[in-house]
C-alpha positions as a Markdown table, in Angstrom:
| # | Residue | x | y | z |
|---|---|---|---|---|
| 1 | Unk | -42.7 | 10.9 | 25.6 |
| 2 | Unk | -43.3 | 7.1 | 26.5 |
| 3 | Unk | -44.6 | 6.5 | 29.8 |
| 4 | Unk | -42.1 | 4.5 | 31.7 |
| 5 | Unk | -44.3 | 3.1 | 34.6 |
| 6 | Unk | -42.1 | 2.9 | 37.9 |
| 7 | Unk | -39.5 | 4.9 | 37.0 |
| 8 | Unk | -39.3 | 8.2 | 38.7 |
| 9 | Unk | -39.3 | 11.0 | 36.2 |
| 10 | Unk | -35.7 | 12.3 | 37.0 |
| 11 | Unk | -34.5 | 8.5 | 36.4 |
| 12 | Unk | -37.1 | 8.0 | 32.7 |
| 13 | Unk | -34.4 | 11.5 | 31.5 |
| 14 | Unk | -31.4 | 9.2 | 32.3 |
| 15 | Unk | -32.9 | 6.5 | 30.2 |
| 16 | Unk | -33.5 | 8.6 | 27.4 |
| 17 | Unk | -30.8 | 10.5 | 27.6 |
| 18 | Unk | -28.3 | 7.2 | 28.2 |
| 19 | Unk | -30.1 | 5.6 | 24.9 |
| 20 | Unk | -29.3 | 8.8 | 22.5 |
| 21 | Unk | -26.0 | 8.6 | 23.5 |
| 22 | Unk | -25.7 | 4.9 | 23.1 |
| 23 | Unk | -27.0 | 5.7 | 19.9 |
| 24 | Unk | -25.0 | 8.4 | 18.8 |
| 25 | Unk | -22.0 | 6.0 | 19.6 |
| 26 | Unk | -23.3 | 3.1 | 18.0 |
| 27 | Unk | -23.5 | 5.2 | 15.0 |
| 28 | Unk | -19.3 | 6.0 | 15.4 |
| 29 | Unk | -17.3 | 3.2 | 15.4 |
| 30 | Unk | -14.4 | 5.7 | 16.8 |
| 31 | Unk | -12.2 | 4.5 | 13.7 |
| 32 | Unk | -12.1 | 7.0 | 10.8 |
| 33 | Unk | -12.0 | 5.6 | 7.4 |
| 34 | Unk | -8.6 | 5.5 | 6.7 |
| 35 | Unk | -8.5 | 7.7 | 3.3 |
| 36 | Unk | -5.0 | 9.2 | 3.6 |
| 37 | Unk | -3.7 | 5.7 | 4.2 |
| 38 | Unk | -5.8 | 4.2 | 1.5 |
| 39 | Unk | -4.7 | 7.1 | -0.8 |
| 40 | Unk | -0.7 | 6.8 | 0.0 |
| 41 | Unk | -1.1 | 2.7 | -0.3 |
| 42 | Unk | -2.6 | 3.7 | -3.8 |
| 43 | Unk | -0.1 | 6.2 | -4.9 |
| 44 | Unk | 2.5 | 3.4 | -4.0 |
| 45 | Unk | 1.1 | 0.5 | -5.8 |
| 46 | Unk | 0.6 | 2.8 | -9.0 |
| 47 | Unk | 4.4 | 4.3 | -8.7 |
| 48 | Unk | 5.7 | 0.6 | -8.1 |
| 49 | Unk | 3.9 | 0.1 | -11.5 |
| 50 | Unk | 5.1 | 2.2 | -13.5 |
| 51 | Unk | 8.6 | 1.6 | -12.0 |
| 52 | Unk | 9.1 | -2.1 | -13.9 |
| 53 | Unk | 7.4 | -3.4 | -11.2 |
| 54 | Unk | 4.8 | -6.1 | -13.2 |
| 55 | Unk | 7.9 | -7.5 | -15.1 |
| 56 | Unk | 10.9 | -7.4 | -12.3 |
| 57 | Unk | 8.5 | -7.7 | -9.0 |
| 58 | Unk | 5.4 | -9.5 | -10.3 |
| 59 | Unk | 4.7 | -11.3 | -6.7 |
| 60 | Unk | 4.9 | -8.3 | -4.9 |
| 61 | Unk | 2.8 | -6.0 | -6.7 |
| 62 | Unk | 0.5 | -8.8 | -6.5 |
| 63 | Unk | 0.3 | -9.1 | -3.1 |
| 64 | Unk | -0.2 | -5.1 | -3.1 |
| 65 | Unk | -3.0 | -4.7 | -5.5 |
| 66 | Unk | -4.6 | -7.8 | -3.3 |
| 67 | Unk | -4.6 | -6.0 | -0.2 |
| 68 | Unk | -6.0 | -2.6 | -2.2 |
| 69 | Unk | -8.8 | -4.4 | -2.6 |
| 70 | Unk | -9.3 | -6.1 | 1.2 |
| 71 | Unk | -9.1 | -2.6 | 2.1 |
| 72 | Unk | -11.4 | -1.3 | -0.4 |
| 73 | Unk | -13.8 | -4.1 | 0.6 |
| 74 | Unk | -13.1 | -3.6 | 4.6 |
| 75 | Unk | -14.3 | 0.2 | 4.0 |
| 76 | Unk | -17.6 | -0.9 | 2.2 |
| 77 | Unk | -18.1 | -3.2 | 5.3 |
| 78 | Unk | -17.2 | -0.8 | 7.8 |
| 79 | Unk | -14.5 | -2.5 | 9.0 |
| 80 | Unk | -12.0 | 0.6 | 9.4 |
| 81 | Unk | -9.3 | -0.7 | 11.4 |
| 82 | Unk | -8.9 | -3.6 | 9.2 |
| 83 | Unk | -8.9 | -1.4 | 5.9 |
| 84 | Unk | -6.1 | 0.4 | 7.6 |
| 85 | Unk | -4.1 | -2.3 | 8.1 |
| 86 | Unk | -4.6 | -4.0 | 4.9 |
| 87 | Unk | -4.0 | -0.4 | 3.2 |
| 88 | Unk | -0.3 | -0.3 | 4.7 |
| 89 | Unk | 0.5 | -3.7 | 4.3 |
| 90 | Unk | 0.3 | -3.0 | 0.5 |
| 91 | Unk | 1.9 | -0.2 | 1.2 |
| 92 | Unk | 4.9 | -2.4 | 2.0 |
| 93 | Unk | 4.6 | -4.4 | -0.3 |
| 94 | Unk | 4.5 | -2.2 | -3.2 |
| 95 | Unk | 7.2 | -0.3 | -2.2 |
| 96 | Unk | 9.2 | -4.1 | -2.1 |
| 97 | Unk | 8.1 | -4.4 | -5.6 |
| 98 | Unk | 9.3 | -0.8 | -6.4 |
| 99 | Unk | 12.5 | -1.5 | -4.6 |
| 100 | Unk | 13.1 | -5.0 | -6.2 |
| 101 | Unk | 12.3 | -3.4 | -9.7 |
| 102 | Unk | 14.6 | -0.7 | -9.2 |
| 103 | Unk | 17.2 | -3.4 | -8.3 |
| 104 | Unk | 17.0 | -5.6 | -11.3 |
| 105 | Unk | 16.9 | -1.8 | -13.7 |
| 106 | Unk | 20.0 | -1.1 | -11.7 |
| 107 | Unk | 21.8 | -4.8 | -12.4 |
| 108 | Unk | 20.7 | -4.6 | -15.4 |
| 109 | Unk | 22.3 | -1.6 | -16.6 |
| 110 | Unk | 25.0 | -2.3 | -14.5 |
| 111 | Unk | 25.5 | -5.3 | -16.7 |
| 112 | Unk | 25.1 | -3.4 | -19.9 |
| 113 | Unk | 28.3 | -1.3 | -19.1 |
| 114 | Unk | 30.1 | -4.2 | -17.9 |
| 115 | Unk | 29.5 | -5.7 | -21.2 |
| 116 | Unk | 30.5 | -2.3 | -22.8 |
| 117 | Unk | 34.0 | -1.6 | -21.4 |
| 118 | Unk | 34.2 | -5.5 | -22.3 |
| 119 | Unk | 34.2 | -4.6 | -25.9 |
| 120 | Unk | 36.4 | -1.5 | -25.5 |
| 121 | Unk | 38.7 | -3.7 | -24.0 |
| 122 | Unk | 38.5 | -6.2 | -27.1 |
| 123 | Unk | 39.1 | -3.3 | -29.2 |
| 124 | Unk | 41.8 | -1.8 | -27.7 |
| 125 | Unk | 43.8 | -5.3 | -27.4 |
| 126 | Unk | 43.0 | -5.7 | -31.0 |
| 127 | Unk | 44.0 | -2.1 | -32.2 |
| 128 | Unk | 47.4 | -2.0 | -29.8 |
| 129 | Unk | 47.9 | -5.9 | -31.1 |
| 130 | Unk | 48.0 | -4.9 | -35.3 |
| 131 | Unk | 50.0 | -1.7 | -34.3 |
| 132 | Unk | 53.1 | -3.5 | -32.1 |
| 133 | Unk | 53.1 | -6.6 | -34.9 |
């Protein structure tokens, strides 16, 4: 042990003893890497792909995959908190560009039938039309 001239012996313990521990908790930043989140954020920007997302929500799972990656560079920085937030903001926003794609598959098909029961309609006014005449 250093000599620590002045210092009662009693009081040289509490300075080692204070500077472990400062130590120790300069070593914890007290934020856990957020894995879970980043996992769930990833989960949701690969569903949101494969839902039709990169042709009907383009923007959105842009912005998502953007963040991914601040919070993919936050956790190589140490910067926890911030990969958290950045990990659920993606979150958001790819599940808007799952929700948006699902909206336009939806119109879309929507459309389709409308166009359908148009034609059926076409035929039956042309079937019931040769019949009465």
């Amino acid at each position: 042990m250093r000599k620590m001239p002045g210092l009662p012996k009693h009081l040289r313990w509490g300075v080692i003893g204070a500077t472990l521990v400062g130590a120790a908790l300069a070593g914890c930043s007290g934020v856990p890497v957020p894995k879970e989140q980043l996992a769930v954020s990833q989960s949701a920007v690969n569903e949101a792909t494969r839902s039709g997302a990169p042709e009907h929500a383009p923007a959105e799972l842009r912005a998502a995959r953007e963040k991914m990656d601040r919070a993919r560079q936050a956790v190589k920085d140490h910067e926890y908190e911030r990969a958290r937030r950045y990990a659920e903001q993606a979150e958001v926003d790819a599940r808007l560009a799952q929700a948006k794609a699902d909206s336009e598959r939806a119109r879309i098909a929507a459309e389709q039938v409308q166009q359908s029961l148009e034609v059926l309609r076409q035929e039956i006014n042309t079937t019931s039309g040769s019949r009465g005449g």
